[in-house]
C-alpha positions as CSV (number, residue, x, y, z in Angstrom):
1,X,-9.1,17.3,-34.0
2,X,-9.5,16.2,-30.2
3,X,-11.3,18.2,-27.9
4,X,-9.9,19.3,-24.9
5,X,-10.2,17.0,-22.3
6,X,-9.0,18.2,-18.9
7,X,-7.0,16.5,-16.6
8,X,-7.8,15.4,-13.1
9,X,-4.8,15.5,-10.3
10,X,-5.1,13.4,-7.3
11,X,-2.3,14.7,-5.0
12,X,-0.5,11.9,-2.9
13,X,1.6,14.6,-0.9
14,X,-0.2,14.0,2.5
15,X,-0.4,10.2,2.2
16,X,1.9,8.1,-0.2
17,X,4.0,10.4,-1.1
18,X,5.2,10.6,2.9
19,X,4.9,6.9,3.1
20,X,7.2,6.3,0.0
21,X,9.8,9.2,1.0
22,X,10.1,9.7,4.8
23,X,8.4,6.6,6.4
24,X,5.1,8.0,6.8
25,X,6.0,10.1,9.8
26,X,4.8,13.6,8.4
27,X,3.1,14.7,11.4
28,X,-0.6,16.3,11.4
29,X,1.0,19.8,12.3
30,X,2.4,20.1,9.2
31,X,-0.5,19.1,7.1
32,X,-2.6,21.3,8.8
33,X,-0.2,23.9,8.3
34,X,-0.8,24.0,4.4
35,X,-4.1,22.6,4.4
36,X,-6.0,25.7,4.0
37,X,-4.0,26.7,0.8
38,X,-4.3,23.0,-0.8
39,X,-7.8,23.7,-0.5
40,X,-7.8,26.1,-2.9
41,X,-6.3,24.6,-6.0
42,X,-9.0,22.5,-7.6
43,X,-7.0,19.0,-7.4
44,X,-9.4,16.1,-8.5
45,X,-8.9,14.8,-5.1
46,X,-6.3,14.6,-2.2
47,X,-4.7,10.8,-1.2
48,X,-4.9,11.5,2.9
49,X,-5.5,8.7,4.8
50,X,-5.1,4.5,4.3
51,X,-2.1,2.3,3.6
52,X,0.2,2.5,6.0
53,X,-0.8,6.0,7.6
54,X,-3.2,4.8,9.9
55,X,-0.7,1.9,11.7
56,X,2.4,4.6,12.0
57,X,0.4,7.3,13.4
58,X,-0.4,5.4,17.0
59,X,2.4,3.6,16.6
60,X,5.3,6.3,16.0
61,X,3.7,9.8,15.9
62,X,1.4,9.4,19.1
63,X,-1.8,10.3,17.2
64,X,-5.5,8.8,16.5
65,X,-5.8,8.1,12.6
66,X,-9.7,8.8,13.4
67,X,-8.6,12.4,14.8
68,X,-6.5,13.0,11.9
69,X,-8.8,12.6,9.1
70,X,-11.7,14.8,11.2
71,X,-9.6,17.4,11.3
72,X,-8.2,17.3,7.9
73,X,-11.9,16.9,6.6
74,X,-12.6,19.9,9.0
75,X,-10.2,22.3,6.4
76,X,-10.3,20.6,3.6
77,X,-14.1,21.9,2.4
78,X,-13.7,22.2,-1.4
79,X,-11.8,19.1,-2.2
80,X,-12.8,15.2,-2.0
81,X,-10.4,13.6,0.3
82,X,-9.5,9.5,-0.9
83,X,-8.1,6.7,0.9
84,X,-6.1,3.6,0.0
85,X,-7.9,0.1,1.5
86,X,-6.2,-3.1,1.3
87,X,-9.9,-4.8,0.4
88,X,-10.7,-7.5,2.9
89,X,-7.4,-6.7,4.7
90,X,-8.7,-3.0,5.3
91,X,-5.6,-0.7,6.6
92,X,-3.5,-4.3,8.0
93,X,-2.1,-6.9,6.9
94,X,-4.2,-10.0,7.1
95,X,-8.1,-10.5,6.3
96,X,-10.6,-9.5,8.7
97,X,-14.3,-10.2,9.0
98,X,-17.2,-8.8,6.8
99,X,-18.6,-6.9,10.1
100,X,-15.5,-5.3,10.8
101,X,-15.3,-4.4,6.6
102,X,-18.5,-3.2,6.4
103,X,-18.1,-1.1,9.6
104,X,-14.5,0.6,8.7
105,X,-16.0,1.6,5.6
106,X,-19.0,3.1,7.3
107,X,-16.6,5.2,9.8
108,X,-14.2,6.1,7.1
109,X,-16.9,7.5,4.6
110,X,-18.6,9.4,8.2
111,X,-15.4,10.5,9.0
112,X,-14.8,12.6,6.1
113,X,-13.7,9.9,3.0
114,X,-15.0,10.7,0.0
115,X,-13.4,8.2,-2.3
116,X,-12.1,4.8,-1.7
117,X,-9.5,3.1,-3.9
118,X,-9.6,-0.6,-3.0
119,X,-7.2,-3.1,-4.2
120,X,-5.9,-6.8,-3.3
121,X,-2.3,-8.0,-3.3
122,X,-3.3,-11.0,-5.8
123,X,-6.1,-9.4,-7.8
124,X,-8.5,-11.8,-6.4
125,X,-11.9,-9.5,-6.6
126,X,-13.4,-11.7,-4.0
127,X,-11.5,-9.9,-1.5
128,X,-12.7,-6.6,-3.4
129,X,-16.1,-7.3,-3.4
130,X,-17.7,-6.5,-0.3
131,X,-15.6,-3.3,0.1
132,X,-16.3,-2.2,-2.9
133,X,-20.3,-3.1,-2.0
134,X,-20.4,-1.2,1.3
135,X,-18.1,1.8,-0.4
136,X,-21.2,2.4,-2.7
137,X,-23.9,1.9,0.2
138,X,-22.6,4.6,2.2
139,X,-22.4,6.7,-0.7
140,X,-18.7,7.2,-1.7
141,X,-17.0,6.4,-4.8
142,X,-15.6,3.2,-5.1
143,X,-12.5,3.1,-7.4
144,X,-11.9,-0.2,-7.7
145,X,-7.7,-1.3,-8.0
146,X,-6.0,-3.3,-11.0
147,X,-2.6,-4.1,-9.4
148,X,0.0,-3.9,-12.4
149,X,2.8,-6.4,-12.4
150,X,4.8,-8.1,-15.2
151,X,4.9,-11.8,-15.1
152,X,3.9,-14.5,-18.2
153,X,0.2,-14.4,-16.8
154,X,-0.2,-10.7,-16.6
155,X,-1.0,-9.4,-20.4
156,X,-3.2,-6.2,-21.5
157,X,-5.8,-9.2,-21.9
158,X,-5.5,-10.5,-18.6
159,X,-5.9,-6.6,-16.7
160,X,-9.1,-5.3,-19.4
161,X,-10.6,-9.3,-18.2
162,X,-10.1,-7.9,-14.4
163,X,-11.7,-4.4,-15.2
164,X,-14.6,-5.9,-16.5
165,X,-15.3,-8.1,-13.5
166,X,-14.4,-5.2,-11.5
167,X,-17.1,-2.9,-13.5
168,X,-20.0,-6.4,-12.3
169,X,-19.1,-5.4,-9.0
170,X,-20.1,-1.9,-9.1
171,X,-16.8,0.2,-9.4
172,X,-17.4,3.7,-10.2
173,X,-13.9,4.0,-12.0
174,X,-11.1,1.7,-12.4
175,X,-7.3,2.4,-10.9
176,X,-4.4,0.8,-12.4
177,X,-1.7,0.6,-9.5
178,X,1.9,0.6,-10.7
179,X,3.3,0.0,-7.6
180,X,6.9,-1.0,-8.9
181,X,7.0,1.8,-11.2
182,X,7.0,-1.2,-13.8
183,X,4.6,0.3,-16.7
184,X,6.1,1.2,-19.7
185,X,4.9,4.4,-21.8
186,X,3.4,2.6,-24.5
187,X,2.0,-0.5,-22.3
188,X,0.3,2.4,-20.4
189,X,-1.4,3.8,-23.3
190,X,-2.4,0.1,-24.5
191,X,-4.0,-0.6,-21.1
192,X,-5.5,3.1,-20.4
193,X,-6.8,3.1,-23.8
194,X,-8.3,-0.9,-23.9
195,X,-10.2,-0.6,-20.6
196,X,-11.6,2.2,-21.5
197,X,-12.9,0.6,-24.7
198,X,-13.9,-2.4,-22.9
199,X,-14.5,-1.6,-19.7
200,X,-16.0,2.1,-20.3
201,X,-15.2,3.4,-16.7
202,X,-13.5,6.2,-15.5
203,X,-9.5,5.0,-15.5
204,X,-6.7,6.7,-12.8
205,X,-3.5,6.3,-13.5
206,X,-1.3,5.2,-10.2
207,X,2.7,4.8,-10.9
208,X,5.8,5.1,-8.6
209,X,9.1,6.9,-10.2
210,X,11.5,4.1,-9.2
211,X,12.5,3.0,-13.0
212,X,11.8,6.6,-14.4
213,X,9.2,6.0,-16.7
214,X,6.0,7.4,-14.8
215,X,5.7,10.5,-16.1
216,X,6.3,9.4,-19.6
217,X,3.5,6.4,-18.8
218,X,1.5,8.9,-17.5
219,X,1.4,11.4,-20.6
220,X,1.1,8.4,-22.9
221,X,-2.0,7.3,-20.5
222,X,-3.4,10.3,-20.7
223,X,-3.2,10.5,-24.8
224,X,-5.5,7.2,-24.6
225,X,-7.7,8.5,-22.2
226,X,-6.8,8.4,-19.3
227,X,-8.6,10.9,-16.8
228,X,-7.0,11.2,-13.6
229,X,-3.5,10.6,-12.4
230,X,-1.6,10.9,-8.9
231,X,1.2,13.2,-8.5
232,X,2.7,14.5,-5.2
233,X,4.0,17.8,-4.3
234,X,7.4,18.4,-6.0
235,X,9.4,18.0,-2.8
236,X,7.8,14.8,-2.0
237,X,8.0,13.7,-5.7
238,X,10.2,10.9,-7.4
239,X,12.0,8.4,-6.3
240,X,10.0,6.0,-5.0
241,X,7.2,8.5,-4.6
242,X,5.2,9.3,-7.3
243,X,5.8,11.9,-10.6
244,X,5.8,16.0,-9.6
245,X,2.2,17.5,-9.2
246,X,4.0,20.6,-11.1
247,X,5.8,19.5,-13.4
248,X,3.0,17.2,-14.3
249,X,0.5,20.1,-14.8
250,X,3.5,22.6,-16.4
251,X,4.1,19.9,-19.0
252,X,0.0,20.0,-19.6
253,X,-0.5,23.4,-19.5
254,X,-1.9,24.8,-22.9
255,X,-3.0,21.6,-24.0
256,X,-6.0,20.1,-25.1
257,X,-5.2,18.3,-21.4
258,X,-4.8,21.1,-18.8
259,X,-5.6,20.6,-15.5
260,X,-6.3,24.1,-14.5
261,X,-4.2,24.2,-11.6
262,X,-2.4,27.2,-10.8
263,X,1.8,26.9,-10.5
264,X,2.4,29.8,-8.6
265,X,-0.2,27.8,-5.4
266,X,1.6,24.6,-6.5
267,X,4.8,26.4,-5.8
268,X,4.0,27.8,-2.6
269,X,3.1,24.3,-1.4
270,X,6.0,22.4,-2.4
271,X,8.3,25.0,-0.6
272,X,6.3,23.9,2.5
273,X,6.7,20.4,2.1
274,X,10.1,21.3,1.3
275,X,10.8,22.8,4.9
276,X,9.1,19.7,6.3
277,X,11.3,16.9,4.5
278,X,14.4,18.7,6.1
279,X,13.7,17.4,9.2
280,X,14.3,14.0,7.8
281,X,17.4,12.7,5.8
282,X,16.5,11.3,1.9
283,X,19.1,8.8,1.1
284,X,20.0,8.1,-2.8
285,X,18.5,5.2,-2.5
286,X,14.7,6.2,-2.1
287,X,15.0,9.6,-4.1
288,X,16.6,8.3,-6.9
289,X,16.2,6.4,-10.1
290,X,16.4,2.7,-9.5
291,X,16.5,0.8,-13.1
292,X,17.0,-2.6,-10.8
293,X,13.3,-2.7,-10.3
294,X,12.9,-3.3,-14.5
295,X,15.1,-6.5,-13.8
296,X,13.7,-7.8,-11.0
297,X,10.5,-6.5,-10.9
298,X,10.7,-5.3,-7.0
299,X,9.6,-2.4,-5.6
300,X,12.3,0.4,-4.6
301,X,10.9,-0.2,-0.9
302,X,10.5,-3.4,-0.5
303,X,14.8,-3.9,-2.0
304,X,15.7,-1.2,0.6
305,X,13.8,-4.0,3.1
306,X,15.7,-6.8,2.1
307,X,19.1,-4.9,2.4
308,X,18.2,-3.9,6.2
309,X,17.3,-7.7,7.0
310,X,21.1,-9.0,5.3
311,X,22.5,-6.1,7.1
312,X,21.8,-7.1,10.3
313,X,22.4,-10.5,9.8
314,X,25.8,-9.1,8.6
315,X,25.2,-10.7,5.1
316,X,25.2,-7.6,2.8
317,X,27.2,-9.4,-0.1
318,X,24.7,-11.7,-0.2
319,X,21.7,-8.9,-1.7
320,X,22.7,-10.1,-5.4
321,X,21.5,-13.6,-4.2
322,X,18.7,-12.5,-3.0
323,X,17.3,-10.5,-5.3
324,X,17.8,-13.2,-7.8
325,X,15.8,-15.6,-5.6
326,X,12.8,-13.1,-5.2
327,X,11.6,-13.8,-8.8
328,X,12.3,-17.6,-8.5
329,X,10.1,-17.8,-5.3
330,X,7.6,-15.6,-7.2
331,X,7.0,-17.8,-10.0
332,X,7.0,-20.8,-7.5
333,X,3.8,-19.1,-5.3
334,X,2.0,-18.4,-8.6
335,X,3.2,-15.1,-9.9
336,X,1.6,-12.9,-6.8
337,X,1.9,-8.6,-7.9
338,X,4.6,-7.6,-5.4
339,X,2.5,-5.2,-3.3
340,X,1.7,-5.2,0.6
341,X,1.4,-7.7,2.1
342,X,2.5,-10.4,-1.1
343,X,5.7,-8.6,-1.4
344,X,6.6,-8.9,2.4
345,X,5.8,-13.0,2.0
346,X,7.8,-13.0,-1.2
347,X,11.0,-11.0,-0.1
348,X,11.2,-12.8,3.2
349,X,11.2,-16.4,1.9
350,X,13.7,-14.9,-0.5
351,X,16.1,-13.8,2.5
352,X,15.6,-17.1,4.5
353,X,16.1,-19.3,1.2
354,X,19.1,-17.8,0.9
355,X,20.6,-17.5,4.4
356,X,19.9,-21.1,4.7
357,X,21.4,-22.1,1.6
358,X,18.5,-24.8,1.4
359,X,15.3,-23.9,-0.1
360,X,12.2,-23.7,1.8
361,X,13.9,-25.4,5.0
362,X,12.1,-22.9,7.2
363,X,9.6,-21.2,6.2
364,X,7.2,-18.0,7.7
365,X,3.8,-18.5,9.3
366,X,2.5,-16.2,6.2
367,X,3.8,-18.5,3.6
368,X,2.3,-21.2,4.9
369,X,-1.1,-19.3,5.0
370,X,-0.3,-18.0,1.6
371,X,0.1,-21.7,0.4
372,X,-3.3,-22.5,2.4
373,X,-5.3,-20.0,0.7
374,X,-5.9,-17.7,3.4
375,X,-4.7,-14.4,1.7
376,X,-6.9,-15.9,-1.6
377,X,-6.4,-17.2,-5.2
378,X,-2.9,-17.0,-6.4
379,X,-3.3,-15.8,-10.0
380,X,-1.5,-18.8,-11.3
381,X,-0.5,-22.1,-10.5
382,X,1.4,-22.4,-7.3
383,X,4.4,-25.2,-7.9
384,X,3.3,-28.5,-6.7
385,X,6.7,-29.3,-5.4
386,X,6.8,-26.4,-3.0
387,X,3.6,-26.9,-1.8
388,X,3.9,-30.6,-0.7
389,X,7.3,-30.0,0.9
390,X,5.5,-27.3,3.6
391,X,2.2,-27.9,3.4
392,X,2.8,-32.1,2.8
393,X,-1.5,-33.6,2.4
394,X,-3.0,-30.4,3.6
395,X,-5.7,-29.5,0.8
396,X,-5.9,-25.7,0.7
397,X,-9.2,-24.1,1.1
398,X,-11.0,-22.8,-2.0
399,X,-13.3,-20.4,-0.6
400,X,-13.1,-16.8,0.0
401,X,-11.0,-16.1,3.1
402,X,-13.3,-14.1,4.8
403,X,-15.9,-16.7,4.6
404,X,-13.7,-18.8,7.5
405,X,-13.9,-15.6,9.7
406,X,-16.3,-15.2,12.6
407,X,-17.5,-11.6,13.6
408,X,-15.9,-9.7,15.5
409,X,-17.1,-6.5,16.7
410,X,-18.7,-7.2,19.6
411,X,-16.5,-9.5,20.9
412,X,-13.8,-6.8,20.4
413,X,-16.2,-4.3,22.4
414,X,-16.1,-6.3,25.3
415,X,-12.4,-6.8,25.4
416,X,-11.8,-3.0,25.5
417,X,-14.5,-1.6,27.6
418,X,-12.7,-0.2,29.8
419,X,-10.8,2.1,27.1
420,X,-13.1,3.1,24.2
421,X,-13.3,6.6,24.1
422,X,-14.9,6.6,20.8
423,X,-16.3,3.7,18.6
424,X,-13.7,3.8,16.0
425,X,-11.6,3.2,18.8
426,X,-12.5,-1.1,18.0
427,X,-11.6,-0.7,15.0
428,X,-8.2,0.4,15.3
429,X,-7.7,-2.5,18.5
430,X,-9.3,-5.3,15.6
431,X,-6.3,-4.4,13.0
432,X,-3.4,-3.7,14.9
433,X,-4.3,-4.9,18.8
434,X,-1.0,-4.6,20.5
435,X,-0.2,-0.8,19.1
436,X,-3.6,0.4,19.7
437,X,-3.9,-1.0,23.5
438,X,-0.6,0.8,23.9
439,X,-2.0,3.8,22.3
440,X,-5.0,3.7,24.3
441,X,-3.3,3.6,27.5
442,X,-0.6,6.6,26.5
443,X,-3.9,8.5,26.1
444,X,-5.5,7.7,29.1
445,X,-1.9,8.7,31.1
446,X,-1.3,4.7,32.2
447,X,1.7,4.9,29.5
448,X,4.3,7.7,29.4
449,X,3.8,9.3,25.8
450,X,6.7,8.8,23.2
451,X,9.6,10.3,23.1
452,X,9.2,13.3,20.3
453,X,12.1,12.8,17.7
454,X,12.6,15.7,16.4
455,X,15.2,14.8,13.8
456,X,13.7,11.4,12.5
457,X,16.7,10.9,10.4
458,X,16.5,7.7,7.5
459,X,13.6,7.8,6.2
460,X,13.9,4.7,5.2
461,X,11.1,2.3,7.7
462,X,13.5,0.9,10.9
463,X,13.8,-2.7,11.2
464,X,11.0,-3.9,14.0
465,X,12.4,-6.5,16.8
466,X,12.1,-10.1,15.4
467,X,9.8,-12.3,17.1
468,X,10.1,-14.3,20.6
469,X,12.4,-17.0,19.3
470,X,10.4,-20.4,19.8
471,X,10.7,-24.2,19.9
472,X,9.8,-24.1,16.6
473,X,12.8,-21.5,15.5
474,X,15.9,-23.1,16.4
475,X,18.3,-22.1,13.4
476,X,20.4,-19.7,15.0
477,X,20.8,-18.2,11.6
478,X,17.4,-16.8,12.2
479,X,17.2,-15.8,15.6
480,X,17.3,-12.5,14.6
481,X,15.7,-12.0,11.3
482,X,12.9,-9.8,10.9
483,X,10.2,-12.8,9.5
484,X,6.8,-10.8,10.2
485,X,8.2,-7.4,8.5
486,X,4.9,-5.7,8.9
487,X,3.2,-8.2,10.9
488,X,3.7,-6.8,14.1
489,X,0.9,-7.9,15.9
490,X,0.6,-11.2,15.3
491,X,2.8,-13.3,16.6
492,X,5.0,-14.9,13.7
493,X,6.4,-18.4,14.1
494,X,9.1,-19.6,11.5
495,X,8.7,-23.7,11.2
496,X,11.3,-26.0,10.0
497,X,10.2,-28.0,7.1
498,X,11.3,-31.6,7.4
């Protein structure tokens, strides 16, 4: 007979769950608000801060991402509190020097993280390393991220090989990330149940409810050992969010696997987050089942992306074509896991391909980084044809992408003298420049504040302006589309490709 082996519950209400649902505008007030009784349910640990939390909170909701997480830390005083980093990418959306790594981590964990969940878009633990490295040096937990995707290359082989060079590099626990909500029940209790053989570490189970399979993965993860798994407040919860933190633990209750957790609290919360999500509207699409994403293998956000870029380009009947493309250009840049920022390169060469009607005739500043190595090591073969028609004799590099990066700290320092109020505040300007100068200066009164919506409506992510059309962009076709997606800050040239 088993012994009973209880449950841990990370609880994503405060971070993805917002992110996945409403955009990521939940606003401090109303995690304060509940904080206090949060505090006292005995979760594993609370998701609060990283991903895309820290951009949309000076960009959008006025407010310092450094301020939010003192003050959450300042309530929270029973519970660990856990952020997602994008490894050697950090909180952004490109790679950034190992000074400016090793100095986020070292405000994050002062700051109030307790454990950090690092992953990379292609699984490529060099970008992992050094995070994971300073994680442990300040003395946090370092759960280091298997990104979970379907493709010919990626087998229950394949992900126990990455846990066990994850486990070399000093991981404390192991997370598998189901971003697509891909993982079947019975491949998630092969997996759970192989690293844990294998690998012998700690193993969280991470899924999104977009095909309607994570709570089955996730009690058929926890029957092979599983001992953690994220769930979100039961008004934040499915969709593309992740699966109920209450029905989750009702479902467990009496079992050799209880959590411990009370209902009646986790009741009293989700009415809060209830009351919150009313001032936003939930469409269908995001709160819903989406079996499209066992077809074509792409994340319930990152489809409602690609429908707001042919919308505005009044090509709507054109989505089947696209996502049909998304898997061909895929395969073609080496099978990448369709997570920030891979699936943003991905979907928008899928949309341009398509708009076009000629394949790879312009492509995005990002796929020709992607193609030069700069985001790292693709896990498979990227094809040979595509990568002579945009990148013609260049040679792409085969080092670690950081290792091309000069510091940056000090130089940043300088730059923004004349606004640092606190020294986190060069960190924010290093990863997104442009929002945080314009944050800075709202603070300091030489910007008017923003407007306060107070009925957000769609909480689906609005499209951001398209870059400066150039020389280089002169498809009208184009002049509009939204190339850099999340790459605000830097500026995003489409090239032609003779």
């Amino acid at each position: 007979m088993n012994r009973p082996r209880k449950v841990g519950i990370t609880d994503t209400s405060l971070r993805d769950a917002h992110q996945s649902l409403l955009a990521t505008r939940m606003r401090l007030e109303d995690m304060l608000s509940i904080a206090e009784l949060m505090d006292q349910v005995g979760y594993y640990s609370l998701e609060v801060w990283g991903g895309a939390t820290f951009d949309t909170c000076m960009r959008y909701l006025d407010e310092d991402p450094w301020e939010r997480l003192r003050r959450l830390r300042k309530v929270f005083k029973k519970t660990r509190l856990q952020m997602l980093l994008r490894g050697q990418n950090l909180v952004g959306y490109r790679h950034y020097p190992d000074d400016v790594v090793a100095e986020f981590i070292k405000k994050a964990v002062a700051n109030g993280i307790d454990i950090i969940r690092v992953f990379d878009a292609l699984n490529d633990v060099r970008n992992m390393e050094l995070a994971i490295k300073c994680t442990r040096a300040e003395g946090a937990h370092a759960q280091a991220t298997i990104c979970y995707t379907i493709s010919p290359l990626h087998n229950i082989e394949h992900f126990v090989d990455l846990g066990l060079k994850l486990k070399d590099l000093g991981a404390d626990s192991i997370a598998i990330k189901d971003m697509a909500g891909l993982i079947s029940p019975y491949d998630a209790y092969e997996i759970v149940g192989r690293l844990k053989e294998k690998v012998g570490l700690p193993v969280q189970m991470h899924c999104h409810y977009t095909s309607g399979m994570a709570s089955m993965a996730y009690l058929k993860a926890i029957e092979a050992g599983c001992d953690v798994i994220d769930t979100a407040s039961a008004a934040l919860a499915m969709g593309t969010s992740q699966p109920a933190t209450d029905s989750m633990v009702a479902a467990l209750q009496g079992t050799i696997y209880d959590t411990g957790l009370n209902l009646e609290l986790l009741a009293q919360i989700s009415q809060h987050f209830k009351e919150v999500s009313k001032k936003f509207h939930i469409s269908r699409e995001i709160s819903g089942v989406d079996t499209n994403v066992l077809s074509y293998q792409i994340p319930g956000g990152m489809i409602s992306n690609l429908a707001s870029q042919l919308a505005e380009q009044k090509a709507s009947h054109l989505i089947d074509k696209v996502l049909a493309e998304v898997p061909r250009v895929r395969k073609e840049l080496g099978y990448p896991p369709l997570v920030t920022p891979s699936s943003q390169i991905v979907g928008t060469q899928a949309v341009v391909n398509v708009l076009l009607g000629e394949r790879y005739k312009v492509v995005s500043t990002e796929i020709k980084n992607y193609l030069r190595g700069l985001y790292g090591r693709p896990p498979g073969q990227i094809d040979q044809a595509v990568m002579a028609k945009v990148l013609g004799d260049e040679k792409p590099v085969t080092v670690r992408p950081a290792d091309l990066l000069k510091p940056r700290l000090e130089e940043a320092r300088r730059e923004i003298a004349d606004l640092i109020e606190q020294e986190e505040d060069v960190l924010s300007y290093i990863i997104f420049p442009n929002v945080a100068l314009d944050f800075f200066k709202r603070r300091k009164g030489l910007l008017p504040p923003l407007p306060r919506d107070e009925e957000p409506g769609h909480a689906s992510l609005p499209a951001e302006k398209a870059p400066a059309k150039s020389d280089a962009l002169e498809l009208e076709a184009l002049a509009q589309v939204d190339l850099s997606l999340i790459w605000q800050d830097d500026r995003n040239v489409a090239y032609p490709v003779s």
